[in-house]
N, C-alpha and C positions, 0 to 999 in steps of 0.2 A: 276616798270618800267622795262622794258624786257632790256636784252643783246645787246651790238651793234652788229650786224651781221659780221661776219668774211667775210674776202675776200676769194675767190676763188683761189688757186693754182695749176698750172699744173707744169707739169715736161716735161722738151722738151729735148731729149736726141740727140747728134749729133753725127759721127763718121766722122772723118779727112782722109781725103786720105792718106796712108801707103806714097806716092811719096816725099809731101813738108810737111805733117803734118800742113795742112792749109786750111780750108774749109771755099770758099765765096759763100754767096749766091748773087747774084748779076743780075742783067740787066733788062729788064720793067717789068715781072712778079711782082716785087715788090715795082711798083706804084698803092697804091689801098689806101682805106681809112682803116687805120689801129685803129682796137677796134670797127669797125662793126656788127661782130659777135660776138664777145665776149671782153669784158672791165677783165677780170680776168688776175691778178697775174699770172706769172710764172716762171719759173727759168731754166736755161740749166747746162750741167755737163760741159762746155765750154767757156772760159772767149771770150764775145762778143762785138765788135768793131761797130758800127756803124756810117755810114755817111748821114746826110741827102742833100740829092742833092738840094727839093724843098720841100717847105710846112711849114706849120703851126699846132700845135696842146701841145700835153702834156706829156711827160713822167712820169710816176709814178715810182719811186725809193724807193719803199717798203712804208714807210709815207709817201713820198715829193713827191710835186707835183710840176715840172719843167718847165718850156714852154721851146720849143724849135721851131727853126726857118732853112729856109734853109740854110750849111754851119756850121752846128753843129756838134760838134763829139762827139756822147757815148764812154762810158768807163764802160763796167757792170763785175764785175769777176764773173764765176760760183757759181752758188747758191743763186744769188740776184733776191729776188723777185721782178720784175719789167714789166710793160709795157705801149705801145703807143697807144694814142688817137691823130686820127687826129683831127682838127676842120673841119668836114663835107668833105672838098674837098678832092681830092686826096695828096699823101703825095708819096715822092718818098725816099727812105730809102734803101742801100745797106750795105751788112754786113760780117762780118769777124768773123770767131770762130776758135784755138787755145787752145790750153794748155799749157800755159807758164812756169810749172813744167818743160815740157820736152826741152824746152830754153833756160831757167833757169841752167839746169844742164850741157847743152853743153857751157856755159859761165864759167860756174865754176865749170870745171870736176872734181875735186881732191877736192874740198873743197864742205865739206855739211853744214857746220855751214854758208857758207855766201849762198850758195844757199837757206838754210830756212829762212835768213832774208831779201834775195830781195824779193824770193817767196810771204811773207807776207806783205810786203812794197807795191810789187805790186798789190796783191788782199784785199789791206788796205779799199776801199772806191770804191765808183760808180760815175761819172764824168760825164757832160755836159759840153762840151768845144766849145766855140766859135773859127772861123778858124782864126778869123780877133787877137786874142790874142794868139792863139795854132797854127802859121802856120808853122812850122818844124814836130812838130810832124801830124799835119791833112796832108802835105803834103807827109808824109812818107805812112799813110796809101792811101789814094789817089793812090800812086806809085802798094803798094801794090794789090787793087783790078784792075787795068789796067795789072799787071802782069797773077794776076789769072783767069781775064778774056780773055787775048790775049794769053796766052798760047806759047809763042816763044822760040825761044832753049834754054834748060838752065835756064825757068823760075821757076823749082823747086827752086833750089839752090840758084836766086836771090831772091823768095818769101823769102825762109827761112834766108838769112842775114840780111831782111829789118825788118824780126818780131824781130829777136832781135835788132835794132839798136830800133824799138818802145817799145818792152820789157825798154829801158834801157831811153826811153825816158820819161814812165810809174813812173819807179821809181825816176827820178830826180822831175817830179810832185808833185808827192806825197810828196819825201823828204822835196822837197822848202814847200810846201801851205799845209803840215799835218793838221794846225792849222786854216787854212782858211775853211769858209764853202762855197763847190763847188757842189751844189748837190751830199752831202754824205749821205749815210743811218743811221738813226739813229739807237740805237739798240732796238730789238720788241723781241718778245716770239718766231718769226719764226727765226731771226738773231742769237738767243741764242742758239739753235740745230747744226748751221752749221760748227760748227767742224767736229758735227759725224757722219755728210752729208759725210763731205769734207771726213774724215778716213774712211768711209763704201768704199770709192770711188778708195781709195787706197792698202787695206788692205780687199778687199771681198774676198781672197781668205782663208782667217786665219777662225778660231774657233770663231767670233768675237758673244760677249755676251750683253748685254743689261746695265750692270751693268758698263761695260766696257764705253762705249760710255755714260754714265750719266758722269762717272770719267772726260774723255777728257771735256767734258762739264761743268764740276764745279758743277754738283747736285747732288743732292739724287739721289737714281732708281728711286724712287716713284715720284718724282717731275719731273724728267726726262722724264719721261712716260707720262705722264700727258702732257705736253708741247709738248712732239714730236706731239701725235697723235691728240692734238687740232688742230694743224698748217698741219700735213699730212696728218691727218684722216686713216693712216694707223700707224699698231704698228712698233715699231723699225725694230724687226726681219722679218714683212714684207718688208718692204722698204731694209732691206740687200737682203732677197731672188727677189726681183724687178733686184737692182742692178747687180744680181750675175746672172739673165737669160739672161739681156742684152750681160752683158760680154759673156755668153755661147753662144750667136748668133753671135758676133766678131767672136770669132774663129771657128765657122761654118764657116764663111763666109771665112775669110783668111785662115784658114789651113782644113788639110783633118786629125785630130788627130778622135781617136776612141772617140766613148761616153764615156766612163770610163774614159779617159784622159779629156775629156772637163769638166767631172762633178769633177774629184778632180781640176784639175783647177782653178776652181770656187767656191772653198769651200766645197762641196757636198763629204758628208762622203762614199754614197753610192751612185752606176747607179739612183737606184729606187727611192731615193730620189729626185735625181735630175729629172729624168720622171715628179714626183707628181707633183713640184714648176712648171715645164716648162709646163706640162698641163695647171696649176691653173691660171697663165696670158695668154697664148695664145692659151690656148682651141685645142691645137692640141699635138703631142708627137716630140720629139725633130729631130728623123729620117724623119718626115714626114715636118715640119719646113724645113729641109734641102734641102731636093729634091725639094720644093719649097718656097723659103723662101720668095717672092716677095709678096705671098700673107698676108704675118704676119708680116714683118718688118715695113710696117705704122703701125699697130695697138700699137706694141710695141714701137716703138718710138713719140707716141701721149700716150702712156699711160697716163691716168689720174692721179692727186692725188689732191682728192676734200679736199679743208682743210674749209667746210662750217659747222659751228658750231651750229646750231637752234639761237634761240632768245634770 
């Protein structure tokens, strides 16, 4: 009897505006029939908010399979393999991406020990919430995307007091209904990895080692290995050097620092080193990215990561 077929995973990378640290995607463009063209898993480096305005269909939540209706509100943190199936008609879905690390800490500047336990409280589980049982907090985020869509004086400032007042509303959730099953993930072979997701993500700029990232993770290397690249189909230390090109395009893009500065940055012992990795995903050299970087910045941030395993 052959193997079940693995799902499909991609990686969808976002980058927040420097202004409120709050990127919506928002308004008709994204009334379409979602899982059309592709029914495949995949996961963002950005914990995502979602509201459905109108429709019918399904969320997948790594195992679970959710119905969801219009007046629902997702709850997905970074690194959850997840997606939406309409049922046939159109679906109207707007959306909110953050990083609540950096919200987190302006809550609790001085203290790290409670910043790593909201931190994890909050990205504890994945959430379908009805507005009619969740209206405080759907009505927060509601506020929220009418902010970042209207754009009015001072709507940075208000974006960013409302994400933490949902930040904090995240955590009393979870507090209360830990125990409750709310469309939570359960744990899978991809779930098992995503510490060393989540610490590639933080720590790309370190010496970071293979054996390292099995440790955070609770395994062998060998078993480690094994597991990452079933589920990414890339090796560990590809997916760090993924991670570490991305980052080197941020600061293309935000600062004017030399190559040699963007490449230790990023990890990158040497210039030439980092040249090789930043050719090997985007097929061009890092100066020539620069002076046009509009023509490579989709490609990179639709980067693939096929986790399809044979039979």
């Amino acid at each position: 009897m052959g193997r079940k077929r693995k799902e499909t995973v991609e990686f969808r990378f976002y980058d927040v505006p420097e202004d409120c640290h709050v990127l919506g995607l928002l308004g008709e463009k994204w009334i379409r029939v979602y899982g059309q063209d592709t029914a495949s898993l995949h996961f963002h480096n950005l914990m995502e908010i979602g509201y459905c305005r109108f429709g019918n269909g399904t969320l997948i939540l790594d195992q679970n399979r959710c119905r969801y209706e219009n007046s629902m509100l997702s709850i997905i943190p970074a690194n959850y393999p997840h997606t939406t199936l309409s049922d046939k008609k159109e679906d109207y879905w707007e959306y909110v991406f953050f990083d609540p690390e950096y919200f987190i800490k302006e809550l609790y500047p001085v203290n790290l020990k409670k910043q790593r336990e909201m931190l994890d409280i909050v990205t504890r589980s994945a959430d379908l919430l009805r507005e009619s049982e969740y209206p405080t907090i759907t009505m927060t985020v509601k506020n929220i995307m009418e902010e970042l869509r209207n754009k009015k004086m001072c709507y940075e400032d208000q974006v960013e007091l409302m994400i933490k007042t949902l930040i904090i509303d995240i955590i009393r959730i979870h507090s209360e209904c830990k125990d409750e099953v709310k469309s939570k993930i359960d744990s899978c072979s991809l779930t098992q990895v995503v510490p060393a997701i989540d610490y590639v993500d933080g720590n790309y700029s370190r010496n970071i080692k293979a054996k390292e990232l099995a440790f955070i993770c609770g395994m062998s290397e060998t078993h480690f290995r094994r597991i990452f690249e079933e589920n990414i189909k890339m090796t560990p230390m590809e997916y760090v050097n993924l991670v570490r090109i991305q980052k080197a395009c941020e600061l293309m893009t935000k600062t004017n620092y030399s190559m040699d500065v963007i490449a230790a940055e990023c990890g990158y012992q040497t210039t030439s080193t980092f040249n090789r990795n930043f050719k090997k995903y985007l097929d061009t050299s890092p100066y020539q990215w620069k002076i046009n970087p509009n023509n490579y910045t989709s490609k990179l941030k639709n980067f693939r990561i096929s986790a399809l395993k044979g039979w």
